[in-house]
Phi, psi and omega in degrees: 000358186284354166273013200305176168254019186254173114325141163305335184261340166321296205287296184344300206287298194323309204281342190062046166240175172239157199339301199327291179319288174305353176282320194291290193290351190284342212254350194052013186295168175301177176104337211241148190260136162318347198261325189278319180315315210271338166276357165277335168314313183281325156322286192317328199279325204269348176274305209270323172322318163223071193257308177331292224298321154349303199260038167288023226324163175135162159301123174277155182237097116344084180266176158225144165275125183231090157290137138244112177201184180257159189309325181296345196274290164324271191322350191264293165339270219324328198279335182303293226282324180296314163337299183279334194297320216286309189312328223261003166339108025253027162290138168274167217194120162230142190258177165190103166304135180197093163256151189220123186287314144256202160123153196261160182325280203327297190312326197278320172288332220256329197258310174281002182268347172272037207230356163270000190247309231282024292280154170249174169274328179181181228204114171256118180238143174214091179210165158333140174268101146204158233303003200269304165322309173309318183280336160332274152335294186305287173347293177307290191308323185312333193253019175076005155310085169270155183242155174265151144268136145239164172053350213208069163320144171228087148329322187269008206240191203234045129347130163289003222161110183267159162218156171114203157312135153280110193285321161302332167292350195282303156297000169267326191292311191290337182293313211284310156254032160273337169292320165328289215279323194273345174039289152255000170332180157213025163300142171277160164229126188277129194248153217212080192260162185246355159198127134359299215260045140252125176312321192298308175288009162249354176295323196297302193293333170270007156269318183333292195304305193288336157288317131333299201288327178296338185234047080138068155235033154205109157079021182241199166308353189252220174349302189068059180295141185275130157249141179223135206244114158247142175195168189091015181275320193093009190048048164240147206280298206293313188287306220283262193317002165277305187268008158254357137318309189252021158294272203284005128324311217248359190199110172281329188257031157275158205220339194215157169237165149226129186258129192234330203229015171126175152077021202273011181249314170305302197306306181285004165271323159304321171290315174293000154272008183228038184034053204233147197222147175250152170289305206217125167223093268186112185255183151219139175144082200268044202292196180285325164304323197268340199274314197293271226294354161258344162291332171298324198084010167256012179214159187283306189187161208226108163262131191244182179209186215237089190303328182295312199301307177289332169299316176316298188288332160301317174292323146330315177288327186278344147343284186314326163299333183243029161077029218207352169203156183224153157101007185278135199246103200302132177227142148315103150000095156331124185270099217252127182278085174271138153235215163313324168290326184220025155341090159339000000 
């Protein structure tokens, strides 16, 4: 690695780390964790992605991506966001990822409070709408940083800006068609969040609940539909298929899902492992878990949105943010109904 084709201070700013450090690894001296040796790699992996995008003329940017999701999500963003820089021409654009599958508000706050130092230019945040956050956030701009919320608002914080579905339209779009499909039915339907404390997903369950309830498939005239709530999974598959095992141990008429956070490859193994069949399944998301399972015919339908479309525009806003572009206009993410048929 002693050979690199970068700078040491190239690589540093990429990886957030200081020089000193990246001299010890490219040089292989000792002292140094593997761990650290391996986020300089992923720098370097991450400078030749956009090593074209280099030779660009224009004002360079430094952005950072911040998640908390599970890899299928986070990773489909990363592939949306490498994407889009060539486009964002003739501004130059450098990413720096810090994704987490799981992890608690602190580890989240901890990661955007080093981003002030470290130093970025602006900010994709996918994180809990709460006051810690919020105040993070609040940190960053303070510090002439903007910041995006994506797919997850935190509103009250001094964000430039959401990108992504209006998630209450989004649970009103899923009720409408599990109702199409379960139509007089009086199947429970199990509903499936991966935390409380994202806004979006709770925004997805109060447009759900309230489209139901109007058009009298939860307490009104019609059906009186049973909804069962598991959540607090992390969209993690082992935790997700546990507690939909012991949902449907415990609630015999479900028949249908809506899955809001994830975890759709567990669920449908919990059922077939307990010989049991749904009507209706209804997702979000066109990631690689959700693409198989529509291809299989083992989920109903995927309401998706255009991830590149939300990368463009987020790194746009934060442009903008840093003075460097004017007129850029926030619009909500379209909301696109896939099913087996008209798979991208």
């Amino acid at each position: 690695m002693a050979h690199s084709r970068y700078k040491v201070r190239e690589i540093a700013q990429q990886a957030g780390l200081s020089e000193a450090t990246v001299d010890r690894v490219l040089h292989n001296r000792p002292g140094v964790r593997e761990g650290t040796r391996a986020e300089v790699a992923q720098a370097i992996a991450d400078l030749d992605k956009q090593r074209s995008q280099l030779r660009l003329a224009g004002r360079k940017y430094l952005f950072d991506v911040v998640m908390q999701a599970p890899p299928r999500f986070s990773g489909a963003f990363r592939e949306a966001v490498e994407a889009e820089l060539p486009s964002l021409a003739p501004a130059v654009v450098r990413t720096r990822f810090h994704f987490r599958e799981t992890g608690s508000v602190p580890a989240m706050v901890e990661t955007l409070d080093k981003l002030v130092t470290r130093p970025s230019q602006g900010v994709i945040v996918k994180a809990p709408d709460t006051t810690e956050v919020s105040d993070a956030i609040d940190r960053l701009t303070e510090a002439g940083i903007p910041v995006v919320t994506y797919a997850t608002d935190v509103p009250n914080s001094s964000r430039v800006g959401y990108v992504g579905i209006e998630n209450r339209a989004a649970g009103e779009t899923a009720a409408y068609l599990l109702e199409q499909w379960l139509c007089d039915s009086a199947s429970s339907v199990l509903v499936t969040l991966s935390s409380n404390a994202f806004r979006g997903e709770e925004e997805r369950e109060m447009g759900f609940r309230g489209a139901l309830r109007r058009s009298g498939g939860v307490g009104g005239s019609g059906s009186q539909r049973t909804l069962i709530d598991i959540s607090e999974s992390e969209g993690l598959d082992t935790t997700v298929e546990r507690l939909v095992l012991d949902a449907l141990e415990r609630n015999p008429g479900i028949e249908a899902v809506y899955s809001i956070g994830g975890g759709n490859m567990a669920t449908v193994r919990a059922f077939e492992k307990l010989g049991r069949r749904y009507r209706v399944f209804i997702a979000h998301d066109l990631d690689r878990d959700n693409k198989q399972l529509l291809r299989d015919k083992k989920i109903s339908a995927v309401l998706d949105h255009d991830l590149r479309s939300d990368a463009n525009l987020a790194c746009r806003m934060l442009i903008q943010g840093r003075g460097g572009l004017s007129g850029v206009t926030t619009v909500m993410s379209p909301i696109r109904i896939i099913t087996p048929y008209n798979m991208p």
